[in-house]
TIRO-2110 file (N, C-alpha, C; in Angstrom, 1 decimal):
// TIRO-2110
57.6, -93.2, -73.7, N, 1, A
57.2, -93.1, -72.3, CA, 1, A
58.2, -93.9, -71.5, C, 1, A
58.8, -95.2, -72.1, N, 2, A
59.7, -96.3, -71.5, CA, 2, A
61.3, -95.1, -70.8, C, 2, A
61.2, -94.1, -71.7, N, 3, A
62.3, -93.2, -71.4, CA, 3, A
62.2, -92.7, -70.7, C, 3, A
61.1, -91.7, -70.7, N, 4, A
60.7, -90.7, -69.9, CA, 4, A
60.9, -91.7, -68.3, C, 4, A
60.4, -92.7, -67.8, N, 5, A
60.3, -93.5, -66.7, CA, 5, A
61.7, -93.3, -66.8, C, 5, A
62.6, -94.2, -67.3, N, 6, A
64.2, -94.1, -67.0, CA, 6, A
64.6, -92.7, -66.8, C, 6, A
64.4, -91.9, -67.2, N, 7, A
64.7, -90.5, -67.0, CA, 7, A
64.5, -89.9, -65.0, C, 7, A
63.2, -90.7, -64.4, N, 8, A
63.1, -90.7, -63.9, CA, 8, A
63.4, -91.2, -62.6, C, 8, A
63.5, -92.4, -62.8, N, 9, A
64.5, -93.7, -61.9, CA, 9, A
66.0, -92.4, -61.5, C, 9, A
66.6, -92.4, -62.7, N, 10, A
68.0, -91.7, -62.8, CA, 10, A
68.2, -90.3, -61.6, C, 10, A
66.8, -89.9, -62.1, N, 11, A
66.5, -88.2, -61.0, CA, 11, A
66.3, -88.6, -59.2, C, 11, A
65.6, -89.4, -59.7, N, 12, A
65.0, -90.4, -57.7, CA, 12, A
66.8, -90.9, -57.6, C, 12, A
67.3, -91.8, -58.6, N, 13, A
68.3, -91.8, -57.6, CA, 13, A
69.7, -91.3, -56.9, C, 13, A
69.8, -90.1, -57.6, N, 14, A
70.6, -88.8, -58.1, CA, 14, A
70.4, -88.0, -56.6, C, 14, A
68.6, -87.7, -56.5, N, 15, A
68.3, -86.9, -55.3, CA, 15, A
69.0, -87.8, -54.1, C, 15, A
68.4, -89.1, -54.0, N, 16, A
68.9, -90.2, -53.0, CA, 16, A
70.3, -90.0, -52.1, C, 16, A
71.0, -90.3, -53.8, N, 17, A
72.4, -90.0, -52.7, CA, 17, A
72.6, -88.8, -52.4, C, 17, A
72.3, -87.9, -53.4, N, 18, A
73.1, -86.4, -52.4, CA, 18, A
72.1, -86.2, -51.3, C, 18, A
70.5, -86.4, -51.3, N, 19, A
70.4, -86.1, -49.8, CA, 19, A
70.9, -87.1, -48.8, C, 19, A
71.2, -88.3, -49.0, N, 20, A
72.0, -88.7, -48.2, CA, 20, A
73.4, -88.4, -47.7, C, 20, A
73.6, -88.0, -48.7, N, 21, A
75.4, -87.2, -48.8, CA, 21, A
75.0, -86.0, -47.3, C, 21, A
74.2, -85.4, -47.9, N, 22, A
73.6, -84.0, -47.3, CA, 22, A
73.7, -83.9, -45.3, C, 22, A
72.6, -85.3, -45.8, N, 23, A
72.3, -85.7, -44.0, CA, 23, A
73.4, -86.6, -43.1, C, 23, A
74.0, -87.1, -44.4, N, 24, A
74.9, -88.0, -43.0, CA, 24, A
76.1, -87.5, -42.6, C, 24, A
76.6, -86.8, -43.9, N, 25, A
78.0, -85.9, -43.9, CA, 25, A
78.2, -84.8, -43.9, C, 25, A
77.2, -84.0, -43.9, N, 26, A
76.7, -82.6, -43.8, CA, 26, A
77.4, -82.1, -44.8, C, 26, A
77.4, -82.8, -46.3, N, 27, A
78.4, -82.1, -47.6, CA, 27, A
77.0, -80.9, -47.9, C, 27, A
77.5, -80.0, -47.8, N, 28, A
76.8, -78.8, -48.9, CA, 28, A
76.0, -78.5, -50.0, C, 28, A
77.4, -79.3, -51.2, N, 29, A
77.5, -79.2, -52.3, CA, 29, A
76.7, -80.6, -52.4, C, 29, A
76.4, -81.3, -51.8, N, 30, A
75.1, -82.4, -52.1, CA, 30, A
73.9, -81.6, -51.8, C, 30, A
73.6, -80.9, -50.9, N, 31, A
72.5, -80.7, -50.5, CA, 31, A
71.9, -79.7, -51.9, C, 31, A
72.6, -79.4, -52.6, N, 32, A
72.7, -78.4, -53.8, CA, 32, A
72.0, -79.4, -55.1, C, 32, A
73.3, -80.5, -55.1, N, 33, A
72.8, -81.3, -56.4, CA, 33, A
71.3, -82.0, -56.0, C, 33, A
71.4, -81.9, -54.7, N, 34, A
69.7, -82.6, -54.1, CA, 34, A
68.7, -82.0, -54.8, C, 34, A
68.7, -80.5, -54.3, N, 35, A
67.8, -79.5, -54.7, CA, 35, A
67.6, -79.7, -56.1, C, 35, A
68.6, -79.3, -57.0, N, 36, A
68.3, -78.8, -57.9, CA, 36, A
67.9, -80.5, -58.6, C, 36, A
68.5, -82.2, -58.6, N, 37, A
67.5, -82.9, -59.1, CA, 37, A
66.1, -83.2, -58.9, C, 37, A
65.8, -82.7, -57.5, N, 38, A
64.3, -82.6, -57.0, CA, 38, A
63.5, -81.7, -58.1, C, 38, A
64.3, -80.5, -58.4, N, 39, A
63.8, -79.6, -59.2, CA, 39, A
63.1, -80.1, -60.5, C, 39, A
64.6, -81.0, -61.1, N, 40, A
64.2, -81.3, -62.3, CA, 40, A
63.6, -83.1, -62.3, C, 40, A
63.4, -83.5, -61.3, N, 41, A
62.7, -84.5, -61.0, CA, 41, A
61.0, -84.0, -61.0, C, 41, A
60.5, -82.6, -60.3, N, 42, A
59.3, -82.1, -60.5, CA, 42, A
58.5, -82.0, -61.9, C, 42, A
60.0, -81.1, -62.5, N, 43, A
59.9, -81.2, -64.5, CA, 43, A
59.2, -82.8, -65.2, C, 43, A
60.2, -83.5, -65.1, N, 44, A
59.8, -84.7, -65.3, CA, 44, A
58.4, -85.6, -64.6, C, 44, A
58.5, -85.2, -63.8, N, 45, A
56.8, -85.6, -63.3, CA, 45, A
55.7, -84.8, -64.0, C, 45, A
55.9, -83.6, -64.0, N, 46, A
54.9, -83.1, -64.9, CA, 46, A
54.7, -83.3, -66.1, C, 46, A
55.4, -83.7, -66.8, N, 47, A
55.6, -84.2, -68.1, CA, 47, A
55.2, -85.7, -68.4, C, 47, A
55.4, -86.7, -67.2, N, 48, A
55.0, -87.4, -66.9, CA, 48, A
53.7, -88.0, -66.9, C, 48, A
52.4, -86.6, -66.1, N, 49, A
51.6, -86.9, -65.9, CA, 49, A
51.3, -86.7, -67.8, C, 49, A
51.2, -85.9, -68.0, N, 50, A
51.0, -85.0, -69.5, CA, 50, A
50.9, -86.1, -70.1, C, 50, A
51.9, -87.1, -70.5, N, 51, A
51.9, -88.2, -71.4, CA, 51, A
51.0, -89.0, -71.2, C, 51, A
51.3, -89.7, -70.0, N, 52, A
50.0, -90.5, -69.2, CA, 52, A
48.5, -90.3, -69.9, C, 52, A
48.2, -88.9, -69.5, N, 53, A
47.0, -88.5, -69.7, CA, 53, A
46.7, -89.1, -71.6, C, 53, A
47.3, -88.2, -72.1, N, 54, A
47.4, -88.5, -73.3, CA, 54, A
47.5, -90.2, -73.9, C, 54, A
48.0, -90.6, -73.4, N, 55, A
48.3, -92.5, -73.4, CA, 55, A
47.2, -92.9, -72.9, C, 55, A
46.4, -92.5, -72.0, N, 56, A
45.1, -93.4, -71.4, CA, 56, A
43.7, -92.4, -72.1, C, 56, A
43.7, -91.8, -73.4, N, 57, A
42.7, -91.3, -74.2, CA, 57, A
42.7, -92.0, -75.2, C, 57, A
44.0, -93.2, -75.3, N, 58, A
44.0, -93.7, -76.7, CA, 58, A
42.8, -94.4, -76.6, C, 58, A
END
């Protein structure tokens, strides 16, 4: 689970800069890598919850 969290720190801060990239400098190709870690930042939440659930049945 300790990974799954770092997995996700890594996605939040991934989105961070490129939407910052996105907004301040109007790069593109950030607003791209934005998207698509939000994407797989969604993955990871869902999976997220999944475990959780499973971990608070123990």
């Amino acid at each position: 689970m300790k990974a799954l969290v770092d997995q996700i720190n890594a996605q939040v801060a991934a989105f961070q800069a490129n939407a910052a990239a996105q907004v301040e400098k109007n790069n593109k190709a950030a607003g791209t890598r934005a998207r698509k870690a939000a994407l797989e930042l969604s993955k990871l939440l869902k999976e997220f919850r999944k475990v959780s659930v499973e971990e608070a049945k123990k």
